[in-house]
DRENMARZA-997656 format. One record per residue: residue number from 1; x, y, z of N, C-alpha, C in turn; residue in three letters. Coordinates in steps of 0.001 Angstrom, whole numbers, plus 500000, padded with zeros to 6 digits. Layout:
! residues N
- drennu,n_px,n_py,n_pz,ca_px,ca_py,ca_pz,c_px,c_py,c_pz,drenti
- NUM,X,Y,Z,X,Y,Z,X,Y,Z,ala;
...
! end
This chain:
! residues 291
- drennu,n_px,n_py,n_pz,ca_px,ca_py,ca_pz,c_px,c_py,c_pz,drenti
- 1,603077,090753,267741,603583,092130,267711,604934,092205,268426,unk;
- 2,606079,093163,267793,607034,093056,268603,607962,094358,268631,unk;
- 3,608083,094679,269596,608650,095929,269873,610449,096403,269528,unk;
- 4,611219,095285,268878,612068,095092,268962,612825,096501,267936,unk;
- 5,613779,096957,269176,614373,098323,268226,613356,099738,268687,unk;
- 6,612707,099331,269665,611882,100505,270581,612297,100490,271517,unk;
- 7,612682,101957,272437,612856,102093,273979,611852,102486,274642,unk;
- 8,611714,101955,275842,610800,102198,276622,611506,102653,278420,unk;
- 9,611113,103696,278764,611566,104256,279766,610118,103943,280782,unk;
- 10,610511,103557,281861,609555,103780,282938,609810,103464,284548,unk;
- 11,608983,104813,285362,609373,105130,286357,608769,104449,287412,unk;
- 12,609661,103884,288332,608988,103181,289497,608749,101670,288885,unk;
- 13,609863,101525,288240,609535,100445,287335,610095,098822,288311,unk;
- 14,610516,099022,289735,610921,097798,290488,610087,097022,291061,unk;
- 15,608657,097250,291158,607592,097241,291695,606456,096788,291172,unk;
- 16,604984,096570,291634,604178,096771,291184,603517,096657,289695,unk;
- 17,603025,097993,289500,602390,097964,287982,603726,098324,286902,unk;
- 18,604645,099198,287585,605213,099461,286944,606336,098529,286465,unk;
- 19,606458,097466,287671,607421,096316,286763,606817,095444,286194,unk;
- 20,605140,095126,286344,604708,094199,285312,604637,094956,283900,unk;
- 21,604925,096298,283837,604926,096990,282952,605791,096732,281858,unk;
- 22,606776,096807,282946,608951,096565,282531,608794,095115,281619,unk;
- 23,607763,094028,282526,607764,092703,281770,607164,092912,280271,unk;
- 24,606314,093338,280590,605016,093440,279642,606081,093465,278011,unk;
- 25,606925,094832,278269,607456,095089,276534,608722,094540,276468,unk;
- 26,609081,094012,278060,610416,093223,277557,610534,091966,277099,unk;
- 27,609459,091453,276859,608505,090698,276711,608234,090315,274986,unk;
- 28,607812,091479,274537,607860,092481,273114,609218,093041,272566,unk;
- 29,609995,092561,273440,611410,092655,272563,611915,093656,273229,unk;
- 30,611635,095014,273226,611729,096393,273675,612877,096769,274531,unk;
- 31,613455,097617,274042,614811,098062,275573,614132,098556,275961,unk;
- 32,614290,098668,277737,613241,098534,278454,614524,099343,279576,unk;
- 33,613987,099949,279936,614780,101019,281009,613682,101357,282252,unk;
- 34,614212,100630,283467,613720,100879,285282,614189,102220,285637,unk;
- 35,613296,103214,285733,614285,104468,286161,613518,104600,287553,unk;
- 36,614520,104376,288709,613895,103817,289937,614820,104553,291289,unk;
- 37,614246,104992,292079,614716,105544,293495,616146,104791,293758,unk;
- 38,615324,103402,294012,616406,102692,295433,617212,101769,294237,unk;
- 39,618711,101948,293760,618865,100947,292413,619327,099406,292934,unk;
- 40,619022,099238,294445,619355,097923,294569,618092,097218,294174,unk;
- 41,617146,097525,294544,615862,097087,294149,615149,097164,292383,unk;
- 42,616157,098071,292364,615575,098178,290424,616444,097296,289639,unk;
- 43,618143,096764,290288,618440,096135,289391,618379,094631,289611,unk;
- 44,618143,094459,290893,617441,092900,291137,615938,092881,290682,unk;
- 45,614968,093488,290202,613876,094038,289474,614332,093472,287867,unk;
- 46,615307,094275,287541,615855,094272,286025,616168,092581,285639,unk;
- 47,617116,091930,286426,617398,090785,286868,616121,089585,286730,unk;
- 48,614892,090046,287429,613959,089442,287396,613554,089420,285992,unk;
- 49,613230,090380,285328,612824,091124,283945,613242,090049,282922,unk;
- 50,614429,089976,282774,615320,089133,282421,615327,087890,282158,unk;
- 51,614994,087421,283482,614629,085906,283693,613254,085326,283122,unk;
- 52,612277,086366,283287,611031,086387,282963,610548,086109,281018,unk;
- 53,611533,087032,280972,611675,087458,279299,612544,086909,278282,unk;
- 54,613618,086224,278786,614534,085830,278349,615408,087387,277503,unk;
- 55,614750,088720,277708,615074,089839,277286,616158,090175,278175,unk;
- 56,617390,090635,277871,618672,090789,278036,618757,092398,277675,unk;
- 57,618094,093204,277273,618258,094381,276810,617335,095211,277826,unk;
- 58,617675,095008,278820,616869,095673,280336,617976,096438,280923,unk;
- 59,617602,097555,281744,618607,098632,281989,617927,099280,283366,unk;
- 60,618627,099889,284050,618627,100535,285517,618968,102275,285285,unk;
- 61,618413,102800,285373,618505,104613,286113,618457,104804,286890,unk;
- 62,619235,105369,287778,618578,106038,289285,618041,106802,288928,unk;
- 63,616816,107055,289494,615905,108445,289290,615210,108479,290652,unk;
- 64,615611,109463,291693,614501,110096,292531,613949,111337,292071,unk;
- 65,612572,110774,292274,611703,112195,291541,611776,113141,293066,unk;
- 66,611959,113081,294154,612027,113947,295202,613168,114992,294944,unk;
- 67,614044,114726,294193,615328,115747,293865,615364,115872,292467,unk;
- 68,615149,117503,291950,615133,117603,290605,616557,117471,290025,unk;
- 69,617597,117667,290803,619279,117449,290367,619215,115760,289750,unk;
- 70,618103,114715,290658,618491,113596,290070,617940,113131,288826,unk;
- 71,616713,113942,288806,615463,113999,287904,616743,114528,286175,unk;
- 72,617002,115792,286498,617790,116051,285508,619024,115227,285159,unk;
- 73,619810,114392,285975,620984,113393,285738,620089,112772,285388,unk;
- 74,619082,111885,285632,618420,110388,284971,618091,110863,283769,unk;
- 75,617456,112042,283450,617388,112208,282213,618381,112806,280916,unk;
- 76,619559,112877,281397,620608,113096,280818,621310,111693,280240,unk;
- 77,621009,111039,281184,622022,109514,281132,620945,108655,280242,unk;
- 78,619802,108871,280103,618896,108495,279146,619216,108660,277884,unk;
- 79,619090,110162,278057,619717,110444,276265,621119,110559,275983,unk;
- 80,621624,110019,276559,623076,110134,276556,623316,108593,275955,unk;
- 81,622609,107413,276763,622916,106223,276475,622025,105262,275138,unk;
- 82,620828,106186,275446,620147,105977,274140,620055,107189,272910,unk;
- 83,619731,106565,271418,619501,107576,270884,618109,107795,270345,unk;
- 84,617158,106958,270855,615509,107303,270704,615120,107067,272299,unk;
- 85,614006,107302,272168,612732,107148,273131,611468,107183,272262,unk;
- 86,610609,105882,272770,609753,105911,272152,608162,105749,272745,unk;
- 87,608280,105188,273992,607351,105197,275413,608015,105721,276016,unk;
- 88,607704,106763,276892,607451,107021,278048,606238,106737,279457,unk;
- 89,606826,105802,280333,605855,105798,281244,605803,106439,282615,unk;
- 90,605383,107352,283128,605333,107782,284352,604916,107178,284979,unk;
- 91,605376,106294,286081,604289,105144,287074,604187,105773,287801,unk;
- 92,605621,106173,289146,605681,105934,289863,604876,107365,290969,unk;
- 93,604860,106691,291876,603709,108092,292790,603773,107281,294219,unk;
- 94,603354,108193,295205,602747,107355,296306,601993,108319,297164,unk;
- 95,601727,107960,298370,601340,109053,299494,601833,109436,300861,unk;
- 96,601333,109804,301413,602268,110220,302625,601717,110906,303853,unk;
- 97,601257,110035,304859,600399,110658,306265,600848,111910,306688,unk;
- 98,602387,112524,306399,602896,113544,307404,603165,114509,305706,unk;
- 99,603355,115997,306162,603802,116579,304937,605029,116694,305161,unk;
- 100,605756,116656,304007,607037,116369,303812,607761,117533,302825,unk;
- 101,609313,117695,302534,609382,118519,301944,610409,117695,300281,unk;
- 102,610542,117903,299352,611430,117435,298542,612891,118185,298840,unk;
- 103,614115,117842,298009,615550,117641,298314,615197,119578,297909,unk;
- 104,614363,120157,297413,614312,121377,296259,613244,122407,297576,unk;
- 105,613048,121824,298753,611577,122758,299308,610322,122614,299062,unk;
- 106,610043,121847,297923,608540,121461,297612,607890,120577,298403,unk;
- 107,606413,120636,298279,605464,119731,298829,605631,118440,298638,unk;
- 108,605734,117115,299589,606513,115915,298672,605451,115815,298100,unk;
- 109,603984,115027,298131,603225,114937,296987,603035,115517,295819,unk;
- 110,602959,116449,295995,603000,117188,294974,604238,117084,293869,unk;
- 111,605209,117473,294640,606373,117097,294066,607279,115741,293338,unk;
- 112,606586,114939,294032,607465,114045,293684,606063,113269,292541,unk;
- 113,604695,113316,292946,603148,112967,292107,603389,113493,290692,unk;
- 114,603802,114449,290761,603476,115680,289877,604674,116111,289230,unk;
- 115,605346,117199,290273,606236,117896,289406,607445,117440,288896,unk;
- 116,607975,115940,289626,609080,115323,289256,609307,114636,287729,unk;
- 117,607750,114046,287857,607501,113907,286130,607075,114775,285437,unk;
- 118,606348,116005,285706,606516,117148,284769,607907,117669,284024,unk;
- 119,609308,117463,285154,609912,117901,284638,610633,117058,283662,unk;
- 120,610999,115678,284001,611528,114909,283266,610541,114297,282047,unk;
- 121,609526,114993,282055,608942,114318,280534,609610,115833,279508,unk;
- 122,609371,116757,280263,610172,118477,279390,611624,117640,279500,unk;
- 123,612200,117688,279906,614033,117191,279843,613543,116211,278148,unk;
- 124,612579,115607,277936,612947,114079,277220,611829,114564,276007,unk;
- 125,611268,115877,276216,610428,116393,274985,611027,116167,273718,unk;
- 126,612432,116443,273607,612671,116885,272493,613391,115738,271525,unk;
- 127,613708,114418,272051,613833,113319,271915,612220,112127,271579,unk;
- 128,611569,112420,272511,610143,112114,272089,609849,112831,270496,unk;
- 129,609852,114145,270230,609234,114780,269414,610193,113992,268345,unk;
- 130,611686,113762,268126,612195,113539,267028,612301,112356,266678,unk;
- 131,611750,111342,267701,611284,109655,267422,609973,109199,267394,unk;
- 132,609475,110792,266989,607430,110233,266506,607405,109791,265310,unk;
- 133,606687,108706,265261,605665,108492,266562,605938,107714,267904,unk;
- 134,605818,108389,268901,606158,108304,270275,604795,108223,270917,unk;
- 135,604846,107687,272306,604145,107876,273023,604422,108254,275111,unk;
- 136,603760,109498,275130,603746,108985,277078,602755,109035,277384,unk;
- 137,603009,107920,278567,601422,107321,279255,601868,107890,280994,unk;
- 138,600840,108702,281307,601309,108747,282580,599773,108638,283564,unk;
- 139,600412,107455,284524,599423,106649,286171,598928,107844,286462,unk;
- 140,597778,107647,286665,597003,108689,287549,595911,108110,288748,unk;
- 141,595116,107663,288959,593729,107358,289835,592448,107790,289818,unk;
- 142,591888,106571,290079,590279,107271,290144,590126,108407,291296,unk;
- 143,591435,108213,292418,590988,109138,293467,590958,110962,292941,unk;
- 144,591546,111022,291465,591078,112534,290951,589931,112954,291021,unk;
- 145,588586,112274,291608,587759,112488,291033,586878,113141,292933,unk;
- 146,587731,112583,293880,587999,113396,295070,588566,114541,295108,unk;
- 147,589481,115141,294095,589867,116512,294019,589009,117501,294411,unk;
- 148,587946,117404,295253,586796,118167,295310,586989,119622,295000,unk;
- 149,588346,120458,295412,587967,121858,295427,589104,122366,294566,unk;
- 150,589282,121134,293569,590573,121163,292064,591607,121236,292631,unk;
- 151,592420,122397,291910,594356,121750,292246,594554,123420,293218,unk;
- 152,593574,123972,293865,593516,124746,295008,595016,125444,294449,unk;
- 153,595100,126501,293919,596200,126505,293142,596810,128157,294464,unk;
- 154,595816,128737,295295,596140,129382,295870,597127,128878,296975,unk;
- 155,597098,127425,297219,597913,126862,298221,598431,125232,297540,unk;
- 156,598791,125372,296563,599351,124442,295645,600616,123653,296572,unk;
- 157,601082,123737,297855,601944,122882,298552,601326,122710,299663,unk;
- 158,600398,122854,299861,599927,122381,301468,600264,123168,302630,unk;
- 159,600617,124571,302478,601038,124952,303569,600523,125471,304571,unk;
- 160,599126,125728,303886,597673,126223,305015,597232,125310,305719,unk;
- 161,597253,124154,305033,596660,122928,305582,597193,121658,304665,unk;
- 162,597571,120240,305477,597831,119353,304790,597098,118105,305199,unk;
- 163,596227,117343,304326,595800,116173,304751,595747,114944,303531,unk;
- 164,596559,113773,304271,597139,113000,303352,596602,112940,301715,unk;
- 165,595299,112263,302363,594342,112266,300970,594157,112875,300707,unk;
- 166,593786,114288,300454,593299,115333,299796,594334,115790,298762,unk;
- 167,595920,115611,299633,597173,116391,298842,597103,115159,297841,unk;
- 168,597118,113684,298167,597225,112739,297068,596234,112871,296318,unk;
- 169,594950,112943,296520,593859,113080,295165,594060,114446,294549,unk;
- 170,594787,115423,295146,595052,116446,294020,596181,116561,292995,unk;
- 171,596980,115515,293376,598021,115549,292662,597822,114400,291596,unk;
- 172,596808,113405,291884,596461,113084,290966,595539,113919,289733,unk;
- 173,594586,114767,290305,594346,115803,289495,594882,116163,288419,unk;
- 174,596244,116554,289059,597500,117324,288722,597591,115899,287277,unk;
- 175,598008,114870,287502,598248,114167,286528,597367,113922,285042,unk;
- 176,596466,114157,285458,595352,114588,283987,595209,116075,283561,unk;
- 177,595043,116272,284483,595411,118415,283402,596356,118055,283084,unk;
- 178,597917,117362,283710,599509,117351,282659,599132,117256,281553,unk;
- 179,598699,115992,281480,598231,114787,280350,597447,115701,279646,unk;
- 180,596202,116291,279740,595521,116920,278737,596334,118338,277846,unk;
- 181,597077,118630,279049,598020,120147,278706,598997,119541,277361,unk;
- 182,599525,118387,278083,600586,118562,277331,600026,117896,275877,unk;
- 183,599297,116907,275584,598555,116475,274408,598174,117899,273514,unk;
- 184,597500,118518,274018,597637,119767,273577,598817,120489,272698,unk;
- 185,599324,120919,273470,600968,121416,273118,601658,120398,271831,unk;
- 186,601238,118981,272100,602135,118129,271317,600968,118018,269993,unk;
- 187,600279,118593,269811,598711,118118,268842,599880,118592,267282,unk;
- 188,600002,117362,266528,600382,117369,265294,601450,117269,265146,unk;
- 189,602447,116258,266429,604093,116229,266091,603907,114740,266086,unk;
- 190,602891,113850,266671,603066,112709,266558,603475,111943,267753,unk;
- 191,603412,112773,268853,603525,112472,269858,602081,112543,270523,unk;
- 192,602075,111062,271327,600531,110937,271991,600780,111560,273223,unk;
- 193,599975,111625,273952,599920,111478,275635,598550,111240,276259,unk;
- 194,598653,110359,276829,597235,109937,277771,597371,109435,279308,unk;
- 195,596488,109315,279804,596616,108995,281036,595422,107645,281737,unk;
- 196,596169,107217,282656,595096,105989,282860,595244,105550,284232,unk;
- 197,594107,104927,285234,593967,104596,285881,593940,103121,285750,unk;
- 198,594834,102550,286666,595419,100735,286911,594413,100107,287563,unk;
- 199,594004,100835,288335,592752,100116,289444,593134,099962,290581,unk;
- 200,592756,099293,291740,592240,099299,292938,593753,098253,293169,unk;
- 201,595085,098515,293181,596224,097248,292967,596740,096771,294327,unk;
- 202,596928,096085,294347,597888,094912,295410,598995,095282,295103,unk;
- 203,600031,096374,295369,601425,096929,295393,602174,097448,297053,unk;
- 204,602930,097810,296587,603565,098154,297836,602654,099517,298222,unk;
- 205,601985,100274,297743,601451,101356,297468,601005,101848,299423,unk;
- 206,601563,102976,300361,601271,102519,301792,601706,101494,302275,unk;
- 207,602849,100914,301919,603209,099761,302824,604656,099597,303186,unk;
- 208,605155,100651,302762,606231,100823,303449,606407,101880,303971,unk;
- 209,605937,101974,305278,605863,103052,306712,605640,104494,305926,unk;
- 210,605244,104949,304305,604765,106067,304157,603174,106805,304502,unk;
- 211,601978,105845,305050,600961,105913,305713,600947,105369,307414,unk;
- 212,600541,105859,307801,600385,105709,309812,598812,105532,309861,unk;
- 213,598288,105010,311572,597269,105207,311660,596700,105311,311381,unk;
- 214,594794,105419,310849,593654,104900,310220,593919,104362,308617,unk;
- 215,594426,105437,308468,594853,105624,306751,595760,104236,306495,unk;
- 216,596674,103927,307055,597667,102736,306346,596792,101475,306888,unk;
- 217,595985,101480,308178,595562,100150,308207,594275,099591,307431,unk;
- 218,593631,100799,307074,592478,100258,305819,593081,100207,304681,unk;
- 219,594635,100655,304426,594938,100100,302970,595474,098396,303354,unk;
- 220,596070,098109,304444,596460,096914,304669,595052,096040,304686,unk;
- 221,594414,096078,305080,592624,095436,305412,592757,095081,304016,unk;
- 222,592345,096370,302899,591501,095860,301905,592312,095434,300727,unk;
- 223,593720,094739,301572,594688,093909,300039,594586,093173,299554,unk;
- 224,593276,092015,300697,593010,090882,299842,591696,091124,298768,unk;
- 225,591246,092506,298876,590118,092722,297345,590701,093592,296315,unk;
- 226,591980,093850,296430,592597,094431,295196,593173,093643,294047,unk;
- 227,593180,094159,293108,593865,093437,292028,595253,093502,291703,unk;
- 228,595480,092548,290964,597228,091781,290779,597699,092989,290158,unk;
- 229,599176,093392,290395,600041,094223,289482,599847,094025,288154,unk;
- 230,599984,092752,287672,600244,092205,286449,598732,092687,286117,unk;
- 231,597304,092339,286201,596576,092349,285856,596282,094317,285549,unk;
- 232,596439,094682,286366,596751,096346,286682,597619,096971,285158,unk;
- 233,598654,096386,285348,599226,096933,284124,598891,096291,282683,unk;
- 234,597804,095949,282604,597227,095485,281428,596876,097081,280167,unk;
- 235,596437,098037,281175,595914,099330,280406,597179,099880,279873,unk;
- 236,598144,099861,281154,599543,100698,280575,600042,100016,279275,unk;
- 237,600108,098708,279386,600991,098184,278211,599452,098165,276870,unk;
- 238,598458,098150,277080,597701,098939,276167,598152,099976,275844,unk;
- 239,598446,100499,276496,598201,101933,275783,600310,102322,275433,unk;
- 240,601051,101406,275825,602231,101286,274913,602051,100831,273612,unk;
- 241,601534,099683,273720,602234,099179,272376,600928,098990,271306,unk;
- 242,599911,099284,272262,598608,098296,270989,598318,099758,269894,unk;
- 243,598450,099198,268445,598260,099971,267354,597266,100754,267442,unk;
- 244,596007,100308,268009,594588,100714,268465,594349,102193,268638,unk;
- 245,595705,102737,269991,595520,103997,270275,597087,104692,269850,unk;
- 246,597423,104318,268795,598232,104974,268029,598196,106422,267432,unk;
- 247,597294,106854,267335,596653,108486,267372,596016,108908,268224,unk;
- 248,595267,108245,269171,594280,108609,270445,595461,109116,271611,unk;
- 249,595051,110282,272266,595509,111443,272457,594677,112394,273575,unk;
- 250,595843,112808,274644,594436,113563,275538,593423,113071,276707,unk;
- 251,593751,111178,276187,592412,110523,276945,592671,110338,278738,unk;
- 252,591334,109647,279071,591916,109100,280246,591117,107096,280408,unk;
- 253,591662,106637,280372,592134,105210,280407,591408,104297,281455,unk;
- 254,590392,103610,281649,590443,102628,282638,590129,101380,282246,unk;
- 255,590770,099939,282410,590241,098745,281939,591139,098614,280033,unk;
- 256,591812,099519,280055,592088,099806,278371,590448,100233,277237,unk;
- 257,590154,101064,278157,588695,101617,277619,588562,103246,277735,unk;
- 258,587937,104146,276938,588537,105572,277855,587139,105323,278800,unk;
- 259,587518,105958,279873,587101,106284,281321,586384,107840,281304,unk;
- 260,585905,107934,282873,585554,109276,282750,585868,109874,283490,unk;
- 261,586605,111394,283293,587492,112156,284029,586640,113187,284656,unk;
- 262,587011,113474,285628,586169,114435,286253,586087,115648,285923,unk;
- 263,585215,116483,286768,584847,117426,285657,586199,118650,285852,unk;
- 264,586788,118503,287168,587752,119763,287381,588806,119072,286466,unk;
- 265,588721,118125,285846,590110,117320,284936,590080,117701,283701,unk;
- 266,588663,118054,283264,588401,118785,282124,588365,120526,282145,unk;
- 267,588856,120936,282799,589032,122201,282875,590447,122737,282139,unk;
- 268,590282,122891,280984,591253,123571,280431,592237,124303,280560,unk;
- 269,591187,125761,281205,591981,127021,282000,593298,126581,283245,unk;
- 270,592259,125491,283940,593466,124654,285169,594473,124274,284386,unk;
- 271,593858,123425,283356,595244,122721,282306,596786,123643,282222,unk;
- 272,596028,124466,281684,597133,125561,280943,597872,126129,282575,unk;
- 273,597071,126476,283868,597737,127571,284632,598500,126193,285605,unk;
- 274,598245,124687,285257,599048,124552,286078,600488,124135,285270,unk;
- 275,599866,124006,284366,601456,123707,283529,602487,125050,283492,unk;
- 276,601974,126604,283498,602439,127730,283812,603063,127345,285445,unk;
- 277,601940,126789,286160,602447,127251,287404,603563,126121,287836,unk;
- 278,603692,124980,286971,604853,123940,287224,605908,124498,287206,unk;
- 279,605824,125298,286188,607290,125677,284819,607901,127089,285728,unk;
- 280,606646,127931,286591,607160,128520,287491,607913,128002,288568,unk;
- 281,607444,127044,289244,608014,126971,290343,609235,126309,290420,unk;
- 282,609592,125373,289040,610929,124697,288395,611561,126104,288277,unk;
- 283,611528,126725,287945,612493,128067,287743,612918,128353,288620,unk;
- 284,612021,128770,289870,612443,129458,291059,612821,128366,291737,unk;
- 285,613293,127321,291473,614076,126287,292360,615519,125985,292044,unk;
- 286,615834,126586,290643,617041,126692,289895,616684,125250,288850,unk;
- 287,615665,124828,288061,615737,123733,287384,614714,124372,285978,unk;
- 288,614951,125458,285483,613792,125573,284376,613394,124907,283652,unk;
- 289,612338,124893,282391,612660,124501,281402,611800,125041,280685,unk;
- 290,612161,124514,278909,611302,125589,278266,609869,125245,278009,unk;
- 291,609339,126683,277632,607998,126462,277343,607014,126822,278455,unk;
! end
């Protein structure tokens, strides 16, 4: 199979799942685009890609999802430099012991989990829609399934209370209502969207000084029972390129098998009010978009 004459965009792509990801279709021929925070690290990443693949058609974005100004330049310079998109991958995410704010006032988890790729998959809608069949796959976690009291939409930034894990398993939440919302919305243009959990990975994920105390040293403890990046991004590049789920739509992903989403993930009503309540709070930050 070979991807050659397909673009593939994906975030947090210097790293982890998301650069065995980058390998995976550059691999498959695929222009293959790192849209990544820090670009010293994404284009010695790209570099690697390269070497790996003998694929030469690898590319660098800056994209911090913490600032929607950059969110909107990365996705400008996308469609500016390409003229399809045909994957979209949302990788990138992390967590964070202290609450934090984005470049915009937002909750960083939230913000940068959630709403940073909410907005840049709307920036790249309309490019997706006119190179279907398309697909976006966007990382989520089994820890959604800790969302215990859903996406608490009365205090949707943490400002009553913030505790690491709770804001990260809700924003993973947040990443399957997207995924189901927006499958929805896209039902009959030919555009997929699904979502999937990588597994339990050996990444930088907490290991660079964004977890403190109890929390960062049981993620350091339990690195030698996690699994390989490469092995991790086995589902994502499933669910890019394999013909298999070429109409499958909506799902949620584990092992390249669908999985089972919890039950506040299947809540529709959430679906719809948080995609309302994204599209709100992008407005009132000066970054709208439509729909």
């Amino acid at each position: 199979m070979s991807m050659q004459g397909k673009v593939v965009v994906i975030t947090g792509a210097n790293a982890g799942v998301g650069f065995e990801t980058a390998v995976g279709v550059a691999a498959l021929e695929a222009t293959t685009i790192l849209a990544c925070r820090n670009r010293d690290k994404a284009e010695a990443a790209a570099t690697e890609v390269t070497k790996r693949t003998w694929n030469d058609d690898v590319h660098v974005v800056s994209l911090d999802l913490a600032d929607l100004a950059s969110v909107r330049k990365a996705a400008e310079e996308v469609l500016s430099r390409w003229d399809r998109i045909d994957v979209l991958v949302n990788n990138a995410g992390g967590t964070w012991s202290e609450r934090a704010l984005t470049a915009q006032g937002i909750e960083y988890t939230f913000g940068v989990n959630h709403l940073g790729h909410f907005y840049l998959t709307n920036l790249l809608l309309d490019r997706l829609r006119a190179d279907a069949p398309s697909r976006v796959i966007n990382v989520t976690s089994v820890g959604h399934h800790a969302a215990w009291k859903g996406m608490r939409f009365e205090d949707l930034q943490s400002e009553r209370s913030y505790e690491a894990m709770e804001a990260y398993c809700r924003s993973k939440l947040a990443n399957v209502l997207f995924t189901r919302q927006l499958a929805a919305r896209l039902a009959g243009t030919g555009v997929t969207a699904n979502v999937m959990h990588p597994g339990w990975v050996r990444s930088r994920f907490g290991m660079d000084g964004d977890l403190s105390g109890v929390m960062g040293f049981g993620i350091r403890a339990m690195r030698p029972f996690q699994i390989t990046p490469r092995r991790a991004a086995r589902t994502s590049l499933y669910l890019a390129t394999s013909p298999d789920v070429a109409t499958k739509t909506g799902m949620y992903w584990v092992r390249s098998k669908p999985g089972h989403m919890s039950r506040r993930a299947k809540d529709d009503e959430a679906a719809s009010r948080l995609w309302d309540e994204s599209a709100r709070l992008l407005a009132s930050v000066g970054f709208p978009v439509d729909g």
